[in-house]
N, C-alpha and C positions, 0 to 999 in steps of 0.2 A: 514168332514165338520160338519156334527152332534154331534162327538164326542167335535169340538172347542165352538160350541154355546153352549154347556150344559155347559162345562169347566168357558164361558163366564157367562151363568146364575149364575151358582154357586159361583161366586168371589163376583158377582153384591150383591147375596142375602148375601154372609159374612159380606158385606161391609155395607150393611144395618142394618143388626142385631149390627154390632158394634155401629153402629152411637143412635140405639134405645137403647142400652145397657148403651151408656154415656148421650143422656139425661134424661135417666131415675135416673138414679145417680145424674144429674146436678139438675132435678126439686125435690127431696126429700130435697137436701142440700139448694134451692132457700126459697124451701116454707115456712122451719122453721122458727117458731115463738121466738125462743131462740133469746137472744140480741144479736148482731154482737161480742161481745166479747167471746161468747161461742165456742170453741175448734170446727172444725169442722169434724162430725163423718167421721168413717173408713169405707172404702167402703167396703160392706159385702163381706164376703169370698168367695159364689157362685157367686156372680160377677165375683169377679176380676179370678174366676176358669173359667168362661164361655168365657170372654175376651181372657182369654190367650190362650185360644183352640180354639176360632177364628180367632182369630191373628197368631196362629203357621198356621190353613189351610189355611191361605192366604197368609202367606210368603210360606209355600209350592207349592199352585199351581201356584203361581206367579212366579216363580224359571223354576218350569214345561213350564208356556205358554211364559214366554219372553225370557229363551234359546231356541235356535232353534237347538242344538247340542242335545237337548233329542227331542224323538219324542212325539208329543201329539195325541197319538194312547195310546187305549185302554189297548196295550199291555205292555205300560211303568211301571204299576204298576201291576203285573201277578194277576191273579183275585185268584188265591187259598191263596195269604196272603189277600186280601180286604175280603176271606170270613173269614178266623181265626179271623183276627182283631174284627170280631164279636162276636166270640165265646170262644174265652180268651185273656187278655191281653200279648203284649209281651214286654219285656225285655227293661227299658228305653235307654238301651245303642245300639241297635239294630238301632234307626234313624239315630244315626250317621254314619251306613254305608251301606247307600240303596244299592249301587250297587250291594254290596255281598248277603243282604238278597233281594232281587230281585231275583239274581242267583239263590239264594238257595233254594227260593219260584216259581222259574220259572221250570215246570213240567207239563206235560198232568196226571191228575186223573186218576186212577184206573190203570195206567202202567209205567215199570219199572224206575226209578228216571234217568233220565240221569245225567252223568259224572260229567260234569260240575257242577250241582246244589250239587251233593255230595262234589266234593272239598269243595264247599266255608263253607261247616260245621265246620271243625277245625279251621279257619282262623276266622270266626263269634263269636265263643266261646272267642278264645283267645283274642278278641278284647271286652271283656264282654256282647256281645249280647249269655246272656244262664240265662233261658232255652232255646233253640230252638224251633220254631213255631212246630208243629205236621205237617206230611205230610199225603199226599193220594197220596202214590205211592210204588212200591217194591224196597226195597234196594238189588242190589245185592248181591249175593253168588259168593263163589268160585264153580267151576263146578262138584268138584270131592268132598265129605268128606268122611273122615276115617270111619273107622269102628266098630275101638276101639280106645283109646285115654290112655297114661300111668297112672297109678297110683301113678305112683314116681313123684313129681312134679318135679325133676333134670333130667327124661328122654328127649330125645329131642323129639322135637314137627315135627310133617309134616309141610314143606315148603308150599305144594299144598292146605292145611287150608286157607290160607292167600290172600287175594288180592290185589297182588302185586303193580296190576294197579295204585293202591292212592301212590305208593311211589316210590322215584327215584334209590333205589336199588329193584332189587328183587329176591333177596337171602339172607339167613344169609351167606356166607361168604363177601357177598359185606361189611355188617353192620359194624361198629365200635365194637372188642369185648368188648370193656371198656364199653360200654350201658346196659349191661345187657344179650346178645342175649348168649352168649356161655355158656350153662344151666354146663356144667362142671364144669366150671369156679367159677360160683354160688353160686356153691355149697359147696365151703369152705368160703365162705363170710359169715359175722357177726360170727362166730365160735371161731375165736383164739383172741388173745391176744399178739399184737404187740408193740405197744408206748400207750401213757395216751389216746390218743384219740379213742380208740379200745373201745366198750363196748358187748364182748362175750354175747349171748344171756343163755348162763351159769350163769354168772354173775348176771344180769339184773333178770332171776328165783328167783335166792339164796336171790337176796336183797328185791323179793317180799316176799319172805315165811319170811323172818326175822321181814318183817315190817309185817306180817301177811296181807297181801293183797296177795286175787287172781286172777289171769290174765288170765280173759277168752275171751273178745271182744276185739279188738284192731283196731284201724284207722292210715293208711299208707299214710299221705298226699307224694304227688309226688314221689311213689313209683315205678316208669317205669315199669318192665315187673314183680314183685310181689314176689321177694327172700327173702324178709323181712316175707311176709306172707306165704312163701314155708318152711321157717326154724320154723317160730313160729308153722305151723300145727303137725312137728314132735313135739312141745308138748301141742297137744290139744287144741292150742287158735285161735281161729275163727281173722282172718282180713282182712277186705277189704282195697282197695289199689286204691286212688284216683291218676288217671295219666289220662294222653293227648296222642295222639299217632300224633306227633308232629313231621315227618317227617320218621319214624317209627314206624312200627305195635307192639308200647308196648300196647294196651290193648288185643289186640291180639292173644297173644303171652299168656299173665297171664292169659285168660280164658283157653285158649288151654294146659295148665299147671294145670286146676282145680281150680282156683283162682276165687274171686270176684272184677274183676276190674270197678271204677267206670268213668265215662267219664265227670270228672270236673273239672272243670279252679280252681287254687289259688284263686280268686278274691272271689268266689261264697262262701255262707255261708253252712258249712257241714250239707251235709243233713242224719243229727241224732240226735234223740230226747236229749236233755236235761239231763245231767247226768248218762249216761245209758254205756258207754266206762271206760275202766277198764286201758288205755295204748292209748297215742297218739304219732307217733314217725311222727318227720320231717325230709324228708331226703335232698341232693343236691337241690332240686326243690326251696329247700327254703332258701334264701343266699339273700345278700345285695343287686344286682336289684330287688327288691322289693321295694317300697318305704317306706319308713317307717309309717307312716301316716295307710296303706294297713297292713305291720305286725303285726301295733297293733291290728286293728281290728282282723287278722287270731291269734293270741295269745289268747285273749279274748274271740275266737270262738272256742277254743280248752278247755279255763274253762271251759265252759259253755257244753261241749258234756261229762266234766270227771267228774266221778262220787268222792266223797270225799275219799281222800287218795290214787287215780288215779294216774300213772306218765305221766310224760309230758317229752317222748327223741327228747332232739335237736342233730342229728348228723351229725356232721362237717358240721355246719354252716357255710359259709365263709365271711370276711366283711375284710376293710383294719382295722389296729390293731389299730388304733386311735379313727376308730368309733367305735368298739367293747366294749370301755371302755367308750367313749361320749353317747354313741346311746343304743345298744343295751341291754347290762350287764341291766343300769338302765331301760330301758323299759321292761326286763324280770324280773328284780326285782321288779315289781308294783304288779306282781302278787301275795308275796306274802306265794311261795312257798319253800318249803324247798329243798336246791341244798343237793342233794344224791351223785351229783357226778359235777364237774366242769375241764374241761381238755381243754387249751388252748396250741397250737403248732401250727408252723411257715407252711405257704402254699408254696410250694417247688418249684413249674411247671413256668416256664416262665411269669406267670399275674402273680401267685402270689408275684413270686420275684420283679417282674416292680412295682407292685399297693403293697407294704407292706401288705400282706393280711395275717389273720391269720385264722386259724380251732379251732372252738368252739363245742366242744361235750359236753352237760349237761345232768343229768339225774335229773327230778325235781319231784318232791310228792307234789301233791294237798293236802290241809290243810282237815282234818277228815268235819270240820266244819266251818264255819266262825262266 
């Protein structure tokens, strides 16, 4: 009952502030002495900012008090995001899905995060609500860890590492081997040289020391369980390996392997300074649902992290073979960079044959200079 009249106070007092907020605007434009013919000024910017955050808390609570299918209990909005929201801002895209950050924010402090509020993290992300609010609670462990861990990053990893819990296999023989999981398997991956779309990480050395460029740091966008950066370590180049564990424990999996996996969405801008990446390679993660609009921007967010003379590997990119020559081709040549290598071949598997798809592998060099 206490909880509705404050509810009710607080709409009252919005509803007032908006009304003092327009005729305070209405008497500046009344009073002016300027002749009727004069242009009439633009309502200040902290205005029309204070407005529209008045007007968003009142289609909010008004949502809140006139469905009766949410409850107008205290507990509708968990108080550990009412206090963050204090103490930093969170993620514009994150209102669009109160129910999940609710979940996700709904926990008792100081003790262990239940289940439920842990699901709706990957689901949050993926829906561009990231960063993730900060919590006050303990995330789960597995009950048992190793003792030692391999130093081959191709050994296999302890199952009992892993918690199973968040995922609907729990095994690696449940998993798909084609994901990544069977480190055997891996382990001849990016090594030979099969059709044009193959780029041996032999190759890819030989044409850095020819361009005299060294390849020390490197960034693995949508890299799943981190072979990319398990092959480059046999030669000395540090990378980390941005992936989602997206129905499957890949980050998991690549720490447990000695890897740097990082836990971010496509959408998100790479968190690495400005020119400072020596090699940016894209793998599967990054193909035609993407929208385009979104690739450009992740294109331009890969200039911006390579330092001059940097490569930029697109490998097997997948799109249907129309747009690849409408779409793509030209919005990678905006950049600007010189194609080191360009291998276009026919995508074989059942969508590919339905959807005309084709495999785009490029290998690009950032300009010394601009």
């Amino acid at each position: 009952m206490g909880f509705t009249m404050g509810l009710n106070l607080l709409l009252l007092l919005a509803m007032v502030a908006t009304n003092i907020l327009s005729l305070y605007h209405l008497s500046t434009t009344m009073i002016s002495t300027k002749p009727p013919t004069t242009p009439t000024p633009p309502v200040p910017d902290h205005l029309l900012r204070q407005l529209q955050t008045i007007r968003a808390t009142i289609t909010h609570l008004t949502r809140h008090h006139s469905n009766p299918s949410i409850p107008t209990t205290p507990s509708t909005i968990p108080s550990e995001l009412l206090l963050y929201t204090q103490l930093s801002p969170i993620a514009s895209s994150c209102r669009h899905h109160p129910d999940l950050l609710h979940q996700y924010m709904n926990y008792t402090p100081f003790s262990p995060c239940p289940p439920p509020s842990s699901a709706a993290a990957e689901p949050l992300i993926l829906r561009g609500c990231h960063p993730l609010p900060r919590r006050r609670c303990f995330s789960p462990t597995p009950n048992k860890q190793p003792t030692s861990l391999p130093t081959n990053p191709f050994s296999p990893v302890p199952e009992y590492s892993i918690l199973w819990n968040n995922y609907k296999c729990k095994n690696f023989n449940c998993l798909n081997p084609e994901l990544g999981f069977d480190l055997k398997k891996e382990k001849s991956k990016l090594l030979t040289y099969k059709t044009d779309l193959d780029l041996p990480i032999s190759q890819l050395t030989d044409i850095a020391k020819k361009s005299k460029i060294v390849i020390r740091l490197a960034l693995d966008i949508g890299g799943g369980t981190g072979t990319f950066a398990a092959q480059m370590k046999e030669q000395n180049v540090t990378v980390i390996t941005t992936t989602m564990s997206l129905g499957a424990p890949y980050n998991e999996v690549a720490a447990l392997r000695g890897l740097v996996p990082l836990h971010v969405p496509l959408q998100q801008r790479l968190p690495v300074f400005d020119g400072v990446l020596d090699l940016v390679r894209c793998g599967h993660a990054v193909n035609r649902w993407i929208p385009v609009q979104a690739m450009e921007f992740l294109v331009y967010d890969v200039d911006r992290v390579l330092r001059g003379g940097g490569f930029f590997w697109v490998d097997r990119f997948f799109s249907k073979g129309v747009d690849l020559d409408k779409v793509y081709a030209p919005l990678i040549g905006k950049l600007g960079y010189k194609k080191v290598k360009w291998a276009v071949g026919k995508k074989t598997d059942s969508s590919g044959v339905k959807n005309d798809e084709v495999y785009l592998t490029a290998l690009l060099q950032k300009p010394v200079s601009r």
